[in-house]
Backbone bond lengths (Angstrom), bond angles and torsions (degrees), N, CA, C in turn:
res aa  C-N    CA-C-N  psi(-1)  N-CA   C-N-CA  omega(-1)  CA-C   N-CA-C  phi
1 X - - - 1.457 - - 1.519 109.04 -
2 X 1.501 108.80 134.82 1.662 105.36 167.12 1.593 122.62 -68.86
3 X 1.031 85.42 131.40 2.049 83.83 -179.87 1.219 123.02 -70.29
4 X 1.460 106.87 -26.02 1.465 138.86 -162.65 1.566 96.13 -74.69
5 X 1.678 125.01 117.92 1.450 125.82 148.01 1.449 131.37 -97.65
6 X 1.456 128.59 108.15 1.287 119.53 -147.66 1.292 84.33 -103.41
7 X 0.859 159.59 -59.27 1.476 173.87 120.96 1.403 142.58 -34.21
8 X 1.539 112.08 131.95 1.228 147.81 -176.47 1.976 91.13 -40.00
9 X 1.642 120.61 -52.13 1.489 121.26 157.46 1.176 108.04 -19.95
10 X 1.779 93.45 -97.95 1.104 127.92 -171.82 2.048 116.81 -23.29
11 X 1.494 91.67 -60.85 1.759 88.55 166.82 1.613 114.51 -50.92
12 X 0.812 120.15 -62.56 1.691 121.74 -179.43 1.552 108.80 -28.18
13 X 1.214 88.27 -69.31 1.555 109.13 178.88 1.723 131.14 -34.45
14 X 1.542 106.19 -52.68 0.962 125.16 167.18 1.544 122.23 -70.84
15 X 1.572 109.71 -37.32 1.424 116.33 158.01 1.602 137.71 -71.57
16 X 1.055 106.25 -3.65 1.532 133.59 167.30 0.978 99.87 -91.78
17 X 1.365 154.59 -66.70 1.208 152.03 173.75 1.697 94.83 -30.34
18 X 1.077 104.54 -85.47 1.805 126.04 -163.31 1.190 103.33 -36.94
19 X 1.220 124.75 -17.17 1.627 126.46 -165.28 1.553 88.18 -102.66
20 X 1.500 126.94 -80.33 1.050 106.43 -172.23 1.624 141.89 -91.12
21 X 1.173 109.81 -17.94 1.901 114.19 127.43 1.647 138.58 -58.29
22 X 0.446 133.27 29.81 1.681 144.84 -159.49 1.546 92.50 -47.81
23 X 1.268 109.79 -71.64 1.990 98.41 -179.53 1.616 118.72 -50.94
24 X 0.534 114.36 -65.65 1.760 132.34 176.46 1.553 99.27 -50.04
25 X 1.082 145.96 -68.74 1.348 151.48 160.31 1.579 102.95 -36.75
26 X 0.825 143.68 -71.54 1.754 144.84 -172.28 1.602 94.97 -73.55
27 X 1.166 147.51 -32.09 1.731 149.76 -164.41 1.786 79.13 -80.01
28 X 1.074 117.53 -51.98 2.054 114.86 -154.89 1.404 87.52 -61.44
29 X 1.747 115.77 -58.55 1.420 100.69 -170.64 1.317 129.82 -71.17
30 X 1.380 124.80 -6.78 1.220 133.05 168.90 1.098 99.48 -102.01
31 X 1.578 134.53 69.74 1.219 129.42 153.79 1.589 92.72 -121.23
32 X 1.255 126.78 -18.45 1.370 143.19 -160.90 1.488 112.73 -85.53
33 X 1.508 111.82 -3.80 1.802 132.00 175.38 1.335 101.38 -85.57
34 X 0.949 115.22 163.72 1.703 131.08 145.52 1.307 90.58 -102.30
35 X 1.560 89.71 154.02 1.858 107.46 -143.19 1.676 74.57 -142.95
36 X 1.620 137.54 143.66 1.186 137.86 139.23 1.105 127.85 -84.01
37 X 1.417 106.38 -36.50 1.918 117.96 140.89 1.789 127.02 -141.78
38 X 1.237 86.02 130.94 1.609 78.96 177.91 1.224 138.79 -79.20
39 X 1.198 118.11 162.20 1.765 120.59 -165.87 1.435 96.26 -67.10
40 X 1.467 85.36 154.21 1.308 102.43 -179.75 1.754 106.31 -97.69
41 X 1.420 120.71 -32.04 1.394 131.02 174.21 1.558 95.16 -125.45
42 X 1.400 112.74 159.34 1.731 125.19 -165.67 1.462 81.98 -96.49
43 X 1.925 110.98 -68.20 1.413 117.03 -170.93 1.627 117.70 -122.64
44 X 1.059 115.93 138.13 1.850 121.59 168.58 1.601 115.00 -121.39
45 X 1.194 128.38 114.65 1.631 104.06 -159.67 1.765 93.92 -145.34
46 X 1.086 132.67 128.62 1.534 147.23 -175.16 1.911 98.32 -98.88
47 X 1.394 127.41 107.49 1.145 117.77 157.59 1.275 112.36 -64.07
48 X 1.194 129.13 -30.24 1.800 130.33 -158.66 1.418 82.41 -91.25
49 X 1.517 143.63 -60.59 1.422 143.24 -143.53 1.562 89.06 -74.73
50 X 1.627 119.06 -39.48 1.679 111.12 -170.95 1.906 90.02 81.87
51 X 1.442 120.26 50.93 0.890 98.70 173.60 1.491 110.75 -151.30
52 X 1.062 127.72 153.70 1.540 130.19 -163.35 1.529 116.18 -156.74
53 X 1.710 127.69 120.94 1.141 142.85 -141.06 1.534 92.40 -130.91
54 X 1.195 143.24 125.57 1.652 127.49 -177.11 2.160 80.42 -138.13
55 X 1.546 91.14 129.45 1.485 100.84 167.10 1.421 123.07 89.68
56 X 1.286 111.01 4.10 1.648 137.21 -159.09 1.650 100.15 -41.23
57 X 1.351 98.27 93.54 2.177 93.66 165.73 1.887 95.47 118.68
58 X 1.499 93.40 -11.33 2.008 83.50 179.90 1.667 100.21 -84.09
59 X 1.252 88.40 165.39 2.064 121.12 171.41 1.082 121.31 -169.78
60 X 1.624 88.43 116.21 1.456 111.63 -178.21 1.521 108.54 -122.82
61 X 1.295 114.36 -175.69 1.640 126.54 -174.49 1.429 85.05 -127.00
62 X 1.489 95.42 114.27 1.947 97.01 159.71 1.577 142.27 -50.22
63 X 1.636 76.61 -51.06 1.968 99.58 162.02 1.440 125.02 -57.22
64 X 1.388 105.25 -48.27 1.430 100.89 171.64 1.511 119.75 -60.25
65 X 1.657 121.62 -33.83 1.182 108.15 158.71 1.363 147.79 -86.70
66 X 1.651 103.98 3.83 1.235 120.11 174.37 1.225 108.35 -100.22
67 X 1.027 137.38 -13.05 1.678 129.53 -166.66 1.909 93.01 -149.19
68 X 1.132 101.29 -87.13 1.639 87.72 -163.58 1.490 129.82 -55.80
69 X 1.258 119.05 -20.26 1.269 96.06 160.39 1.462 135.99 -78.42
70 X 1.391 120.29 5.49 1.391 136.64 122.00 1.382 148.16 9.45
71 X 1.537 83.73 -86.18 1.388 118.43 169.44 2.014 129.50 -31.92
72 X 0.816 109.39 112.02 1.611 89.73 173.45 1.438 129.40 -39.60
């Protein structure tokens, strides 16, 4: 998925997705991490429990994706 929103479209677009894809829409953009392991489920979510799990079984390093992979 492009990360990039050039357009007033383009936002819609991508937010329509997100609304009614939600796994598949959040899985594209988290393909763009370094992952040390990947999820095994994107989403698990209980309306009655009030509860919501996004990525269930991944590990990653934040830093490494915020800063060092960056790096030169």
């Amino acid at each position: 998925m492009n990360l990039r929103i050039n357009s007033l479209t383009e936002y819609q677009q991508a937010y329509q997705k997100s609304v009614e894809q939600p796994e598949q829409f959040w899985a594209s953009v988290a393909e763009n991490f370094t992952w040390h392991k990947k999820w095994d489920k994107v989403l698990e979510w209980s309306f009655n429990l009030c509860k919501t799990e996004w990525f269930k079984g991944a590990q990653l390093n934040i830093t490494e994706n915020c800063i060092d992979r960056h790096l030169p």
